[in-house]
C-alpha positions in Angstrom: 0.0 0.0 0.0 1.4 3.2 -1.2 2.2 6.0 1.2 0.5 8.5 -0.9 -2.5 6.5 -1.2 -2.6 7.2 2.6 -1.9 10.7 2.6 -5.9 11.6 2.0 -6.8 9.9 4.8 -5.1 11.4 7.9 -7.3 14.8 7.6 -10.6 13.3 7.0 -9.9 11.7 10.5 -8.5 14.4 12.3 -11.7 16.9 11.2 -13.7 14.0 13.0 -11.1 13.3 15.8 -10.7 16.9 17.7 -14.4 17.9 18.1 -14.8 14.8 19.4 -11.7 15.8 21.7 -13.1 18.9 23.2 -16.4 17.1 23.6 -13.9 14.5 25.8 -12.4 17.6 27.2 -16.0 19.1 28.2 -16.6 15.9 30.0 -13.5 15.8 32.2 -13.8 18.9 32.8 -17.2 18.6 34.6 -15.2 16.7 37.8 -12.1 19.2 37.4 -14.5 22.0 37.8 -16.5 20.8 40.6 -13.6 19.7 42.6 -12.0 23.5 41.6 -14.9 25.3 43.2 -15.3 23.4 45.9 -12.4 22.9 46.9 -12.5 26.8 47.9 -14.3 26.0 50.8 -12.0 23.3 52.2 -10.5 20.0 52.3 -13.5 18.1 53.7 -16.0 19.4 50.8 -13.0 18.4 48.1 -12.7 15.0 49.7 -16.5 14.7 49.7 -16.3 15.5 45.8 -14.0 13.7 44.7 -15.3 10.1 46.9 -18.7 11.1 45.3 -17.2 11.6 41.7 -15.0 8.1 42.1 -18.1 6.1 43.2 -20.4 7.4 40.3 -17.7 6.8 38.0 -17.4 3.0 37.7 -21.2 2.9 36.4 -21.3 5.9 34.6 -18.3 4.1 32.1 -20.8 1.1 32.1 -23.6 2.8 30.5 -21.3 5.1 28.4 -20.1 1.4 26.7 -23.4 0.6 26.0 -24.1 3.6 24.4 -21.1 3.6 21.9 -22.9 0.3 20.3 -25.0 2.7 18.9 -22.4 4.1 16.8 -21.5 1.3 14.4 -24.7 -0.1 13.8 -25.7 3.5 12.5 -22.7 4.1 10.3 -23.3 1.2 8.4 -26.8 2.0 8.0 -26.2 5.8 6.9 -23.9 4.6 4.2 -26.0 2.5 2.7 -28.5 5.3 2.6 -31.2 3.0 5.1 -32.3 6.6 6.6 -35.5 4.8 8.2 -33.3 1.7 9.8 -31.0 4.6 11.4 -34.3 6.5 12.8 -35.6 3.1 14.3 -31.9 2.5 15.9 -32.0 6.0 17.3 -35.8 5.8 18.4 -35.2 2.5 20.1 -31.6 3.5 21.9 -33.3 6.7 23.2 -36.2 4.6 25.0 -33.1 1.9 26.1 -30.4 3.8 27.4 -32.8 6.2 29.2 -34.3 3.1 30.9 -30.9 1.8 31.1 -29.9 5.6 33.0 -33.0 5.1 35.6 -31.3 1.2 36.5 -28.2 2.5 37.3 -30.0 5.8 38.9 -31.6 3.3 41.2 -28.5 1.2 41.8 -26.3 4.1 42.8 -28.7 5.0 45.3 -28.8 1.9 46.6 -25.2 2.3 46.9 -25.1 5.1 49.5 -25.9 2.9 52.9 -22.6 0.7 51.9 -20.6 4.1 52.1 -19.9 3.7 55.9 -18.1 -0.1 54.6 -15.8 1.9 52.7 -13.3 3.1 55.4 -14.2 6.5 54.9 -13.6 9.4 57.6 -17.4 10.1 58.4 -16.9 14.0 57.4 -15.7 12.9 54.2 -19.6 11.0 53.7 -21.4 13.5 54.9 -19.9 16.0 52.2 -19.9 13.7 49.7 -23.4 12.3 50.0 -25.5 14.9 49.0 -23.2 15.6 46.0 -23.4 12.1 44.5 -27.2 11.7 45.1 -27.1 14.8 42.3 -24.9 12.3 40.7 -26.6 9.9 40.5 -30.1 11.3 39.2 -27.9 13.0 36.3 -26.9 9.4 34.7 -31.3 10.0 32.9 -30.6 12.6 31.2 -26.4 12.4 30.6 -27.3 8.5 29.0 -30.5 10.5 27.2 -27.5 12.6 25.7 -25.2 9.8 24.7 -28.3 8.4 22.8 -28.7 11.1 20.2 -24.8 12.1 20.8 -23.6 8.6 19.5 -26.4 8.6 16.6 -24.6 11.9 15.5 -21.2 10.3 15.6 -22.5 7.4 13.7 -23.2 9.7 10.8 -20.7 11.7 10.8 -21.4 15.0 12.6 -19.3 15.4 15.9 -19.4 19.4 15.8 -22.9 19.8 17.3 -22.0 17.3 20.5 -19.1 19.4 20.9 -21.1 22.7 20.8 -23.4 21.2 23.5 -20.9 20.4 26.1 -19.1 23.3 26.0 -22.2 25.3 26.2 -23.4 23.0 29.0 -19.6 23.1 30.6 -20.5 27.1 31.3 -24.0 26.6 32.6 -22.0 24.3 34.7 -20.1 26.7 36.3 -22.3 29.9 36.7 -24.8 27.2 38.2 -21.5 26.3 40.7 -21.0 30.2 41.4 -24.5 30.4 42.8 -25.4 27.4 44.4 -22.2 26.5 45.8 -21.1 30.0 47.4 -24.9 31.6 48.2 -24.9 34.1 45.5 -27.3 36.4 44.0 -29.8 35.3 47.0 -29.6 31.8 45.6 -29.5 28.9 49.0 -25.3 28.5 50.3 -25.2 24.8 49.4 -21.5 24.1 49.3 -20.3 20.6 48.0 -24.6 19.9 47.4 -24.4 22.8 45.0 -21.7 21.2 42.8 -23.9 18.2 42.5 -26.8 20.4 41.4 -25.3 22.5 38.9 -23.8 19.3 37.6 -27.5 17.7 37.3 -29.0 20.8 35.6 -26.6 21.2 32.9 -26.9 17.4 32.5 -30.8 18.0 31.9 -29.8 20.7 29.3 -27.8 18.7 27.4 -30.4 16.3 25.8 -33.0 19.0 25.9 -30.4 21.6 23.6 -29.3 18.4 21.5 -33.2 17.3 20.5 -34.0 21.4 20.1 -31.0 20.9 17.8 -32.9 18.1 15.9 -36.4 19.8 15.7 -34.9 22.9 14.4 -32.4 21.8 12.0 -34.1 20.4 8.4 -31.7 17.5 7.5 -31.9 16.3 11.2 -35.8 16.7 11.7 -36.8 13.6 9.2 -35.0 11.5 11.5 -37.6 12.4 14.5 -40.1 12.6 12.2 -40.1 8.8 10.7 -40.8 8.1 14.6 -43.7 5.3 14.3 -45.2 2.8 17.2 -44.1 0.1 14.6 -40.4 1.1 14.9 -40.4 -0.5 18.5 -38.7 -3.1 17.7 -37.2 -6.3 20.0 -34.6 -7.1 16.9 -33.1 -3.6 16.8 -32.7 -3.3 20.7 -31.1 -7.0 20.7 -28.6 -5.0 18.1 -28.0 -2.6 20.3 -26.8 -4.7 23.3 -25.4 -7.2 21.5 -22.5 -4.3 20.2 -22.8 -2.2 23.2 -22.8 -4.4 25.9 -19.2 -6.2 24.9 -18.1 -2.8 24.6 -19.0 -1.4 28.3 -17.5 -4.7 29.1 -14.4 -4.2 27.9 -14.4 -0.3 29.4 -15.5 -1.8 32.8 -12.6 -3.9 33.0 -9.7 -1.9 31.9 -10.7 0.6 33.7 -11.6 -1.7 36.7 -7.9 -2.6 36.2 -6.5 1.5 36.7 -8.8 1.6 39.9 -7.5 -1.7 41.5 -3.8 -0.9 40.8 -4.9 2.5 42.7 -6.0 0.5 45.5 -2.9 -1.4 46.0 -0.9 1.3 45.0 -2.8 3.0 48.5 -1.2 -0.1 50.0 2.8 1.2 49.7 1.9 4.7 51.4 0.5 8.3 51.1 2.6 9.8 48.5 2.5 6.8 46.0 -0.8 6.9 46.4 -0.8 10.8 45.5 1.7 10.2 42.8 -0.5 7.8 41.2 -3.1 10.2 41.3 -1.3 12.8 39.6 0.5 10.4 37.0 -3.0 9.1 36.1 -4.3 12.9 35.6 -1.2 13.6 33.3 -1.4 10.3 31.3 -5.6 10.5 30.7 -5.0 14.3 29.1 -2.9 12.5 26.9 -4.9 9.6 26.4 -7.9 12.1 25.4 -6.5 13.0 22.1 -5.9 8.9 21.3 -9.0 8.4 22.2 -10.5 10.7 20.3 -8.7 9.2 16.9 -10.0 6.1 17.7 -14.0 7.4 18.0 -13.5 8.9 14.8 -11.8 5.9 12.9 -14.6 3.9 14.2 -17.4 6.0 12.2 -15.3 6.2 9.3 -14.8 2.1 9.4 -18.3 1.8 9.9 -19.2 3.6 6.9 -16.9 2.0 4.8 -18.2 -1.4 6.2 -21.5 -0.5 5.4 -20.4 -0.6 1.8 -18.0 -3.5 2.6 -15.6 -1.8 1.1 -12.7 -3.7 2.5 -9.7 -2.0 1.1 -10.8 1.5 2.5 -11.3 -0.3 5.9 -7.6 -0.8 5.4 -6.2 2.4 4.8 -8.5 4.2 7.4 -6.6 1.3 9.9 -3.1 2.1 8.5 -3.6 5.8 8.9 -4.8 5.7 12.2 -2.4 3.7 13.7 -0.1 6.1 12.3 -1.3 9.3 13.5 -1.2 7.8 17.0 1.6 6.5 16.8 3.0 9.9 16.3 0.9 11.4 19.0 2.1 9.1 21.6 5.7 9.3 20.6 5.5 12.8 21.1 4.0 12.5 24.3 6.5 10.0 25.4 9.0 12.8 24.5 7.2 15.1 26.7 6.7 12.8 29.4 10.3 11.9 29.9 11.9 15.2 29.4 9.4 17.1 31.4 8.6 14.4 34.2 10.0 16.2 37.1 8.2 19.1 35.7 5.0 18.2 35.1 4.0 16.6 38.5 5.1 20.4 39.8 1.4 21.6 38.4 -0.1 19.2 41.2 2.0 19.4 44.0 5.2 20.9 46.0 6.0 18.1 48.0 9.3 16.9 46.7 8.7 12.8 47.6 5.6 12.7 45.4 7.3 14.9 42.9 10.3 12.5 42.6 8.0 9.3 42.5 5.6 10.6 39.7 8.5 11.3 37.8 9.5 7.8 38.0 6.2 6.6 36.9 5.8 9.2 33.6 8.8 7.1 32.3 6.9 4.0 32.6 4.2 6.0 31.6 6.2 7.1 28.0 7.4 3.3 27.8 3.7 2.2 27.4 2.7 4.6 25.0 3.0 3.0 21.9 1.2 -0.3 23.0 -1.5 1.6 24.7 -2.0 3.8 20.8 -2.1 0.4 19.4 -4.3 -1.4 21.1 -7.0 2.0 22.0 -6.8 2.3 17.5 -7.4 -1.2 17.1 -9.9 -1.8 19.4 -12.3 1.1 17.6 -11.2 -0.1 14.3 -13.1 -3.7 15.3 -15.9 -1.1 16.7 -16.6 0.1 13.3 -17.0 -3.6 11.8 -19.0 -4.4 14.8 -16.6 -7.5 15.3 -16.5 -6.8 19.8 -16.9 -10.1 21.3 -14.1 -10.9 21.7 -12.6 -7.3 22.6 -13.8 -7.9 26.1 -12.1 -11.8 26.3 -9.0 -9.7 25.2 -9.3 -6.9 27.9 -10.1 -9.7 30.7 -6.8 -11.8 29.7 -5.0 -8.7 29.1 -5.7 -6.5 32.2 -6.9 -9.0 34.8 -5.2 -12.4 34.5 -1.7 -10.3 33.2 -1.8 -6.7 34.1 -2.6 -6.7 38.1 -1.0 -10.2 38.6 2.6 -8.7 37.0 2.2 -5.3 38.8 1.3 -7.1 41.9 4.5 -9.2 41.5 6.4 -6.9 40.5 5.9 -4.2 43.2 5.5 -6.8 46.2 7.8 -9.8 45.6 10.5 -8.0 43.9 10.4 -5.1 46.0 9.9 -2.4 42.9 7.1 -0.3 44.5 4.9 2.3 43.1 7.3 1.4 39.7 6.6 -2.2 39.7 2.8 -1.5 39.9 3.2 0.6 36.6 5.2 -2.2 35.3 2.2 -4.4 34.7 0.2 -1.8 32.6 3.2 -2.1 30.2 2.7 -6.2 29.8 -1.1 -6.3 29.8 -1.2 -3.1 26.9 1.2 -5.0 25.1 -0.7 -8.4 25.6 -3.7 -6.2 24.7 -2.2 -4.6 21.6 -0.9 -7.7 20.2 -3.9 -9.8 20.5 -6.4 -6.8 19.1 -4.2 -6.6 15.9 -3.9 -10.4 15.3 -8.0 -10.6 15.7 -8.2 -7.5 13.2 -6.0 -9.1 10.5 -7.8 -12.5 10.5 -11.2 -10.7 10.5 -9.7 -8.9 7.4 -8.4 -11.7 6.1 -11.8 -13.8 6.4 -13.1 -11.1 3.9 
């Protein structure tokens, strides 16, 4: 395959990838901004954010997964010009994934009497409580969002998504400003306030994005081929049957970054803040990689709509490329700048020196982790995931903790050897992901 045959293909992604990467910036930036504000008013309030935010978290990537199903199945069915099949899918995720948002609604709630199990100071709850009950009623109208937000993706259009978050992202803060700190007569509701701001821009979101469809011409015949037949068992049996793999997969790699946190809690304090901060500095990274990968998924699942298996290839080859660039240059950056970087976070010089130590793992990992993130949306857009999330549970659970574990507590490596493992199991992961992609091909 010819370079230059290649060289038309890098831009069409990136014009998909970076709205999509402020959209993932928008999102971040929610739990940033919260713990930001709030942490004006003390450590007690920040600590109750940020237990809130990390509880919420593990189920909020479960539903996103689901979600991204919807993605693929439309991109295949907007290529080959099956308008009405794409309004059914988006009709029937809608009534799903909302449904699916008042489950886990219900099951975080049912979460907060464990919170006393968790060895957590009792201040700590208190604050934290009332912020992740907001939480927790936002996952209706935030999986509401992801409904129509992943339809859009699947066609192509990543702008208006973008648009919405950031416009949400302010509402976000102003709400914060008056809720949080008493002003303009509103009620002094400290950490609660966070959670409440958080909840009403979440309720904007869908309400802005289906304003969006009503008012817009080429988006309205989608809402208005809405029928009572279009219910349809079949098309929400497609919709798990890609999604749920998919949340699968998320769960357990990131299930594997939270339980290498826990140990890492194990070896002391300032590990355990250093791998806090290393994790912050690696995910901003990770954002733009992720990003690629979203976008090469719609553009694979358009070309496989039209089984067009040769484009399918050079949309692969040029994504792999452009992060592979990306994460060589942030390797760069990581290692030159590490004792730098961990300076935006902290002035103690312990967890300064340890997070530097961990960026250079960080860097080492780089390239598998571009690899296997690429490859794993490519297989997104042919809707081949089954066996994505056999791959993630060999890769981060039976190799990445048990290596790390070893590594940090039989060879005596520490908050290093922990890192260690996420180099073996993203390599495992890598490895496997492209051999699966390259039969799958082949079997074309």
């Amino acid at each position: 395959m010819k370079t230059a045959s290649l060289k038309s293909e890098y831009p069409r992604t990136l014009r998909l990838a970076f709205p999509i990467a402020l959209s993932q910036v928008g999102q971040l930036a929610v739990q940033i901004i919260d713990n930001a504000m709030v942490g004006r008013l003390g450590a007690v309030p920040l600590a109750g954010v940020a237990f809130g935010g990390n509880v919420f978290f593990f189920l909020f990537i479960f539903g996103l997964g689901l979600a991204m199903g919807i993605t693929p199945l439309v991109g295949e069915m907007y290529a080959q010009g099956r308008h009405r099949s794409t309004a059914q899918i988006l009709q029937n995720s809608v009534a799903l994934y909302t449904a699916v948002g008042l489950v886990i609604c219900m099951v975080q709630m049912a979460m907060i009497p464990l919170f006393g199990h968790m060895n957590q100071p009792a201040e700590v709850i208190a604050a934290g409580t009332p912020y992740y009950r907001y939480l927790a009623w936002s996952i209706i109208p935030l999986m509401m969002f992801f409904s129509f937000r992943q339809f859009l993706e699947g066609i192509g259009n990543t702008r208006v998504a973008m648009a919405i978050t950031i416009i949400s992202n302010v509402v976000n803060i102003f709400c914060n400003w008056l809720l949080i700190y008493g002003n303009w007569g509103f009620p002094e509701m400290g950490a609660a306030g966070a959670g409440l701001a958080t909840l009403i821009s979440r309720i904007l979101m869908p309400v802005m994005l289906i304003g969006y469809f009503a008012w817009h011409q080429s988006f309205r015949r989608y809402l208005s081929f809405y029928a009572r037949e279009n219910w349809s068992g079949t098309s929400v049996w497609s919709l798990l049957s890609v999604g749920f793999p998919i949340s699968l997969q998320m769960t357990l790699e990131g299930g594997a970054f939270a339980l290498t946190g826990i140990m890492m809690g194990w070896l002391g304090t300032e590990p355990l803040a250093a791998n806090q901060i290393a994790l912050s500095i690696c995910n901003m990274a990770f954002l733009m990689v992720l990003s690629i990968g979203q976008a090469t998924t719609i553009r694979v699942s358009h070309e496989w709509g039209l089984r067009n298996v040769e484009s399918i290839r050079r949309i692969a080859r040029s994504s792999w490329r452009i992060g592979l660039v990306w994460n060589g240059f942030m390797a760069m950056v990581f290692i030159s700048c590490r004792h730098l970087l961990p300076r935006i976070f902290t002035v103690d010089p312990a967890v300064i020196e340890i997070t530097g130590s961990l960026l250079i793992i960080v860097a080492a990992f780089q390239i598998f982790d571009g690899l296997q993130s690429t490859t794993l949306c490519i297989l997104r857009g042919m809707q081949d995931v089954k066996a994505t999330s056999v791959v993630a549970f060999i890769s981060y659970i039976v190799i990445n903790l048990p290596v790390g574990w070893f590594f940090a507590f039989r060879l005596g490596l520490g908050p290093q050897g922990l890192w260690m493992g996420y180099i073996f199991g993203l390599g495992i992961a890598a490895f496997l992901l492209i051999t699966r992609y390259r039969r799958f091909i082949r079997s074309l």
